[in-house]
One Martini backbone bead per residue (centre of mass of N, CA, C, O) as a GRO file, in nm:
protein
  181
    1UNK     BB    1  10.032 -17.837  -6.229
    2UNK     BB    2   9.792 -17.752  -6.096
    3UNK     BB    3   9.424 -17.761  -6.100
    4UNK     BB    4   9.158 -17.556  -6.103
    5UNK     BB    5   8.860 -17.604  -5.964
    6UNK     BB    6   8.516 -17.576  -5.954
    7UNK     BB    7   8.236 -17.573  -5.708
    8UNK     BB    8   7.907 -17.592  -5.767
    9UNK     BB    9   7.846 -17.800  -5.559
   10UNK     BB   10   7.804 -17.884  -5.262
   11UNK     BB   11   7.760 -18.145  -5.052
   12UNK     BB   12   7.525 -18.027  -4.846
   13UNK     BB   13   7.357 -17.923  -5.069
   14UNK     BB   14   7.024 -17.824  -5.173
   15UNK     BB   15   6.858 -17.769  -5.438
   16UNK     BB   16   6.645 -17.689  -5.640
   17UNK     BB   17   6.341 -17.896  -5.728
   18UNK     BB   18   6.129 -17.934  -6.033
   19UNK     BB   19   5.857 -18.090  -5.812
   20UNK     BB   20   5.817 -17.865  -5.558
   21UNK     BB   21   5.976 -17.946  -5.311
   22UNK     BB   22   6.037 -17.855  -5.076
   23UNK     BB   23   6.351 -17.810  -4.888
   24UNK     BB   24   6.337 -17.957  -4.624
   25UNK     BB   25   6.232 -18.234  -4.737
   26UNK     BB   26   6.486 -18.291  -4.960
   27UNK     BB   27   6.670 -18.282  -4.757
   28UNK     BB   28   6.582 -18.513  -4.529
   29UNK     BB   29   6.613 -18.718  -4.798
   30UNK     BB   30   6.861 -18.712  -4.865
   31UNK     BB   31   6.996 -18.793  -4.617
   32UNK     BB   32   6.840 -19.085  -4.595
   33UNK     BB   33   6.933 -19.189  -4.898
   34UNK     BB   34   7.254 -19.138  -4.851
   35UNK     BB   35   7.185 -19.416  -4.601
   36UNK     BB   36   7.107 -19.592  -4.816
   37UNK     BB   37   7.319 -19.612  -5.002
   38UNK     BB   38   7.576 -19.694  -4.812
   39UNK     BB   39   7.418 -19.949  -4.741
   40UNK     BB   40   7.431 -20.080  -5.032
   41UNK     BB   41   7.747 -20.028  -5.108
   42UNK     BB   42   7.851 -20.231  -4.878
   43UNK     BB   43   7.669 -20.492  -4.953
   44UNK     BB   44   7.784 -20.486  -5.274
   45UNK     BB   45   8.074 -20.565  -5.151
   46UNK     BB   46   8.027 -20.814  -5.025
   47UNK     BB   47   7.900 -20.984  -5.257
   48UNK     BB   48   8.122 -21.000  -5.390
   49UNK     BB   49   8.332 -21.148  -5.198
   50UNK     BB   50   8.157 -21.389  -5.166
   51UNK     BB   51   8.118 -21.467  -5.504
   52UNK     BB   52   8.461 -21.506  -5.514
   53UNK     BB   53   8.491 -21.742  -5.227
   54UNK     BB   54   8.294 -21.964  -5.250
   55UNK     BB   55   8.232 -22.294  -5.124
   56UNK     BB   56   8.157 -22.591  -5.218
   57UNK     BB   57   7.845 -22.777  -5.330
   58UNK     BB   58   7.742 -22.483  -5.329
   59UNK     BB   59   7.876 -22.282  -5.555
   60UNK     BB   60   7.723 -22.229  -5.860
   61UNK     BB   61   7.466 -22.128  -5.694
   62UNK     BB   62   7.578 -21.904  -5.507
   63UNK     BB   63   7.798 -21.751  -5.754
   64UNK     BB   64   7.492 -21.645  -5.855
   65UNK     BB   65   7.309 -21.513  -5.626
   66UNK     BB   66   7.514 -21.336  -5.563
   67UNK     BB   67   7.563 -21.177  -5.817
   68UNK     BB   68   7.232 -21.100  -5.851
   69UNK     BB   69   7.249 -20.923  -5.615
   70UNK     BB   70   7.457 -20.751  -5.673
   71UNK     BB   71   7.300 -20.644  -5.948
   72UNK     BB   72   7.052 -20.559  -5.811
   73UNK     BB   73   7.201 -20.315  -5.617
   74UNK     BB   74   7.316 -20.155  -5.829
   75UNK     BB   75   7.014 -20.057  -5.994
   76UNK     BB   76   6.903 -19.924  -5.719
   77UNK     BB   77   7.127 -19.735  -5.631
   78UNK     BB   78   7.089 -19.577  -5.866
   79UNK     BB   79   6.823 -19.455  -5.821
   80UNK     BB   80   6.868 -19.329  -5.573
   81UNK     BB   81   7.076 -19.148  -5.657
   82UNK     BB   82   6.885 -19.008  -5.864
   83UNK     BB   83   6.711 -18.886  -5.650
   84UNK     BB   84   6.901 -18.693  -5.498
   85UNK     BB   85   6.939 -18.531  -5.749
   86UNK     BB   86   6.616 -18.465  -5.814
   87UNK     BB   87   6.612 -18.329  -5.519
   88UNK     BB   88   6.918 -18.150  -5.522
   89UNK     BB   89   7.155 -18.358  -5.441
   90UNK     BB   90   7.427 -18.547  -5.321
   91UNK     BB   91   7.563 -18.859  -5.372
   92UNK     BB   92   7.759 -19.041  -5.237
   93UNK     BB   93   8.072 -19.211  -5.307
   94UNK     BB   94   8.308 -19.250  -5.132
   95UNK     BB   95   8.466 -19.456  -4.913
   96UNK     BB   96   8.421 -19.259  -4.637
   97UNK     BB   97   8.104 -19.172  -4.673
   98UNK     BB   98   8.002 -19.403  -4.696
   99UNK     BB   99   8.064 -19.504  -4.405
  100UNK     BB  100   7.968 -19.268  -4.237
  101UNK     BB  101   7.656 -19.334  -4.409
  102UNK     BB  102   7.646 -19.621  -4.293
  103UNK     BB  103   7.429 -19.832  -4.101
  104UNK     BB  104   7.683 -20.051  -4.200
  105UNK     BB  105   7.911 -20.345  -4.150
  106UNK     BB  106   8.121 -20.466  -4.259
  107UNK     BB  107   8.315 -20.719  -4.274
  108UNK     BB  108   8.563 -20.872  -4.202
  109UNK     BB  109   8.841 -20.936  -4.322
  110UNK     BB  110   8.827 -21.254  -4.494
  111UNK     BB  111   8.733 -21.600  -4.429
  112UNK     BB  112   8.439 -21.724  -4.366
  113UNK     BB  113   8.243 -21.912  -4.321
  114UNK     BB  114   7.962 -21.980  -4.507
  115UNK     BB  115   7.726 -21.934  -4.274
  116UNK     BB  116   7.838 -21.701  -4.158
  117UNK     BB  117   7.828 -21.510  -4.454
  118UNK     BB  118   7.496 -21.537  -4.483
  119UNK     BB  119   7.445 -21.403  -4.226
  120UNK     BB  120   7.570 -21.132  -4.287
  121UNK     BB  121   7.363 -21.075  -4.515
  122UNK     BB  122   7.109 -21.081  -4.408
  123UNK     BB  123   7.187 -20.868  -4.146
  124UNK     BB  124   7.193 -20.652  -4.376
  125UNK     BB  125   6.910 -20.661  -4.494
  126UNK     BB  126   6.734 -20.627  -4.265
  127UNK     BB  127   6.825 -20.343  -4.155
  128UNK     BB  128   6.793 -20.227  -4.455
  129UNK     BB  129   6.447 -20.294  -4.408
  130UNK     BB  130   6.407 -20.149  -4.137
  131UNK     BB  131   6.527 -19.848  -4.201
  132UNK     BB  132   6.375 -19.840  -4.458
  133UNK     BB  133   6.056 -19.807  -4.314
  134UNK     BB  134   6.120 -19.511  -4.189
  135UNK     BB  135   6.158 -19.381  -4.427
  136UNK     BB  136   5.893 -19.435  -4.600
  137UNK     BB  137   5.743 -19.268  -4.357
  138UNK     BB  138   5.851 -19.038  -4.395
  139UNK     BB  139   5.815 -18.974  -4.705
  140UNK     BB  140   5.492 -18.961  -4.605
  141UNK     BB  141   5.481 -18.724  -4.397
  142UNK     BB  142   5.645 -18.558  -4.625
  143UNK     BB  143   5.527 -18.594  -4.964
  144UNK     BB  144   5.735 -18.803  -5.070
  145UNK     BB  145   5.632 -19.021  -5.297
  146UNK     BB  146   5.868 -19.120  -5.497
  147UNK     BB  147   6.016 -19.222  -5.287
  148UNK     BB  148   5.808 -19.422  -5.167
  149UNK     BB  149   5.788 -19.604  -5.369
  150UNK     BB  150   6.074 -19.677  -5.422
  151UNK     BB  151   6.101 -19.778  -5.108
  152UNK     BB  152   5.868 -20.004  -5.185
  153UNK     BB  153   6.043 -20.177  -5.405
  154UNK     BB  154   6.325 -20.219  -5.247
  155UNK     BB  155   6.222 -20.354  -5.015
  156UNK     BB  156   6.125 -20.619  -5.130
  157UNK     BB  157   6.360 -20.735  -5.237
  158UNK     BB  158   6.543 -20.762  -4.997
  159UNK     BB  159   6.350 -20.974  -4.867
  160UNK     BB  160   6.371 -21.147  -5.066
  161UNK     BB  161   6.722 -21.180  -5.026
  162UNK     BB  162   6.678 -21.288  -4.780
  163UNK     BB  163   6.474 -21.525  -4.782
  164UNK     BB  164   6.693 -21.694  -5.001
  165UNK     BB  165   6.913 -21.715  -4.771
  166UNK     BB  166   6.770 -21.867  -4.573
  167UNK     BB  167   6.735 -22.156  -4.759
  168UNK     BB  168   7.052 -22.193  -4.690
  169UNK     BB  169   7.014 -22.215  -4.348
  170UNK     BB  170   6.875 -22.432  -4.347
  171UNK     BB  171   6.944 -22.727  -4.160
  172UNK     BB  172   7.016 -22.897  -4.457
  173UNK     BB  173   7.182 -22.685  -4.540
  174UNK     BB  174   7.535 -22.620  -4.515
  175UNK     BB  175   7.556 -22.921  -4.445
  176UNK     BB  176   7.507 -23.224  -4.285
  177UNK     BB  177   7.318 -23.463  -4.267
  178UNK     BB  178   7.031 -23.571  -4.133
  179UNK     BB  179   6.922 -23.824  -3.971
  180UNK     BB  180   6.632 -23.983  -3.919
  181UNK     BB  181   6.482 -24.151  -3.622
   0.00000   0.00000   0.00000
């Protein structure tokens, strides 16, 4: 016998937030956060895949680096999450959910060159870092500073692993060294 569930809160419904942002305001950053959302737990599987698969002579530093990042991301989105709940709306949450509000598209199955697969996490982060800057001037033209705050210390760390990536994919690492001529 099924059970009926009772629907507190519609998906799309975004409530009175209790530090008294506009609705309009609380609804458009709930949008906002829920397509950084999405894209963060996106790179978030990503991470975990490269971690579990990585090959090779730096294996247990980048299955290191990797686990890191995936654990910040972690943190992050929780954060995320919990600002979206606070401004009154639900964050993404399913699979289907996910891909329709992430801006960003996992790698396809299997496996693929190490530098190949840390190119596409670079290019993973750069995006949602980009996205990121418009969401942040957004959050300050209409005055929700919270928000804003929050998603301009989640950009410097995106960056910062961004950075940390590039140093590995640079001509010395992850290739066979060139002797100098």
């Amino acid at each position: 016998m099924a059970t009926q569930h009772e629907v507190r809160q519609e998906r799309n419904v975004v409530r009175d937030n209790p530090f008294g942002l506009p609705q309009d305001t609380a609804s458009q950053m709930v949008t906002l956060l829920n397509q950084d959302l999405a894209s963060m737990f996106t790179l978030y599987h990503q991470y975990h895949k490269h971690h579990w698969i990585v090959e090779g002579a730096q294996f247990l530093e980048l299955h290191l680096l990797l686990e890191e990042h995936y654990t910040q991301l972690h943190e992050q989105f929780d954060e995320v999450a919990e600002r979206i709940v606070s401004l009154g709306g639900l964050p993404v949450t399913g699979p289907t959910q996910i891909e329709q509000h992430a801006y960003i598209q996992h790698e396809p199955e299997g496996m693929f060159d190490l530098r190949e697969m840390l190119e596409h996490d670079v290019d993973m982060e750069c995006t949602i870092a980009d996205t990121m800057r418009g969401h942040i001037a957004t959050a300050n033209e209409l005055g929700d500073y919270g928000s804003e705050t929050m998603l301009k210390t989640i950009l410097e760390q995106t960056e910062k692993r961004a950075a940390f990536l590039e140093k590995h994919l640079m001509r010395e690492s992850l290739s066979k060294r060139i002797p100098a001529k």
